[in-house]
C-alpha positions in Angstrom: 102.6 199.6 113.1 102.4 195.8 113.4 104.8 193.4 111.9 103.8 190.8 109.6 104.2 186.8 109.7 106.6 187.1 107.2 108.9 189.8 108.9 108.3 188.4 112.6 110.0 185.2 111.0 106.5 183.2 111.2 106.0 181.0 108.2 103.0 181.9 106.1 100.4 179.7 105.9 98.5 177.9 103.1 95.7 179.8 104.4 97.3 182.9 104.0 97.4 181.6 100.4 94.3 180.1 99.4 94.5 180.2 95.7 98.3 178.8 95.8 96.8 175.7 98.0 93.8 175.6 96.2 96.6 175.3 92.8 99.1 173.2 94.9 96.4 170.5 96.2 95.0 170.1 92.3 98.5 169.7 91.0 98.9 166.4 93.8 95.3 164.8 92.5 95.9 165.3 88.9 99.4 163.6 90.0 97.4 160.9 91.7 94.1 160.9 88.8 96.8 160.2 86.2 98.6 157.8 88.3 95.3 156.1 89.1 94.4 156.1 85.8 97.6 154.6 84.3 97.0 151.5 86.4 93.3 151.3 85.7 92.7 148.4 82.9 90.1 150.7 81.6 91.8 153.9 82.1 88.6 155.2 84.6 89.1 157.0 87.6 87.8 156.4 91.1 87.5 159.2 93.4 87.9 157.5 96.3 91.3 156.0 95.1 92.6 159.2 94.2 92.2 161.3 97.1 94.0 158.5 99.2 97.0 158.1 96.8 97.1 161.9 97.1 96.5 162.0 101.5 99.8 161.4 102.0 101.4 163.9 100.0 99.0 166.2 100.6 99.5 166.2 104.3 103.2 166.1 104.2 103.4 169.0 101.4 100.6 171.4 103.5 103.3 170.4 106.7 106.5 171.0 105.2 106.3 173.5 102.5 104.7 176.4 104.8 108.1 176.0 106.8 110.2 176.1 103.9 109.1 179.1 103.0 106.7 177.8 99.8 103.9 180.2 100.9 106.2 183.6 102.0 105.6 186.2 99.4 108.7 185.7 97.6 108.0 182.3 96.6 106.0 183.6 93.8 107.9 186.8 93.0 108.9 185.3 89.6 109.1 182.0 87.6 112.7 181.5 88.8 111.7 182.1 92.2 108.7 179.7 91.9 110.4 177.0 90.4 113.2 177.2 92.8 111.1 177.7 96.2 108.8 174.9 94.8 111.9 172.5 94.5 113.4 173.2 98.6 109.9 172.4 99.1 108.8 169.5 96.8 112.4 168.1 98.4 111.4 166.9 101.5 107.4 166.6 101.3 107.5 164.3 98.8 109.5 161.6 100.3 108.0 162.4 103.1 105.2 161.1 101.5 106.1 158.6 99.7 107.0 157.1 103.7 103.4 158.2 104.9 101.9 156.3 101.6 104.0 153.3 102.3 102.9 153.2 106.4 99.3 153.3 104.9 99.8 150.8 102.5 101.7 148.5 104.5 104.6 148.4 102.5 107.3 150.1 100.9 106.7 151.6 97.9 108.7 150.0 95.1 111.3 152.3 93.6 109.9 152.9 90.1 106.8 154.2 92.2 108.6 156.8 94.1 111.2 157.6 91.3 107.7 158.2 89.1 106.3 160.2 92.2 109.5 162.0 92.8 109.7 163.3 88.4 105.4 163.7 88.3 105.2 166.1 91.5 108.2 168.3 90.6 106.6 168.7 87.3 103.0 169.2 88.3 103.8 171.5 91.5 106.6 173.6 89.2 104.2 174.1 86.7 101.2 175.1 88.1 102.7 177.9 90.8 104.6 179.1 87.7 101.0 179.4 85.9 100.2 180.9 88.9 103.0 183.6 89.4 102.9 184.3 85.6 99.0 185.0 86.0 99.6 187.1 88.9 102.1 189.1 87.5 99.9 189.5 84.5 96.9 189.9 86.5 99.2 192.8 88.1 100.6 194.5 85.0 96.8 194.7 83.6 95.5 196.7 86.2 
């Protein structure tokens, strides 16, 4: 019989995933709408703006978080685990990301920018693979 990714040592994959990136990339553009939003004099959203505040955290969290281990089965066993594997994760994506939005930009972003970014993506990614992992092991229990 054939090993798996996860017990050859191969990272698993968003794709492996789809739901969990499907969750994971709505969590970092409702991050980005919000921010968007917060700085809009009206409070409207443009599409275009958001997906390219979220670009570079999308990129570096769908790089990163596969090799930490954010998409291997047990990074969803419970809440604790989701939380926690979300966090070794969220770590090193997101200032990775705040460095990717600042080459972008030009500039580097101010420090109440990535303290804000640092605080908003913690809570948004925690929360929704922790929907998710309660769902699933609801979903489970159910049938």
């Amino acid at each position: 019989m054939a090993e798996s990714a996860e017990e050859e040592g191969v990272p698993r994959s968003p794709l492996d995933r789809p739901v969990l990136a499907a969750i994971d990339t709505i969590a970092i553009l409702t991050f980005a709408a919000v921010g968007k939003a917060s700085h809009s004099a009206d409070g409207s959203i443009d599409g275009l703006a958001v997906a390219m505040t979220a670009l570079p955290f999308l990129l570096s969290w769908f790089v990163v978080a596969p090799l930490l281990g954010c998409y291997s089965p047990g990074a969803t066993a419970d809440i604790k685990s989701a939380i926690v594997q979300t966090g070794k994760g969220w770590i090193v994506a997101v200032p990775i990301g705040c460095v990717l939005r600042g080459a972008i930009k030009g500039y580097v972003p101010p420090l109440p920018f990535v303290i804000v970014t640092l605080i908003a993506t913690l809570v948004v990614l925690s929360v929704g693979r922790s929907a998710y992992t309660a769902l699933s092991e609801f979903y489970v229990e159910m049938f």
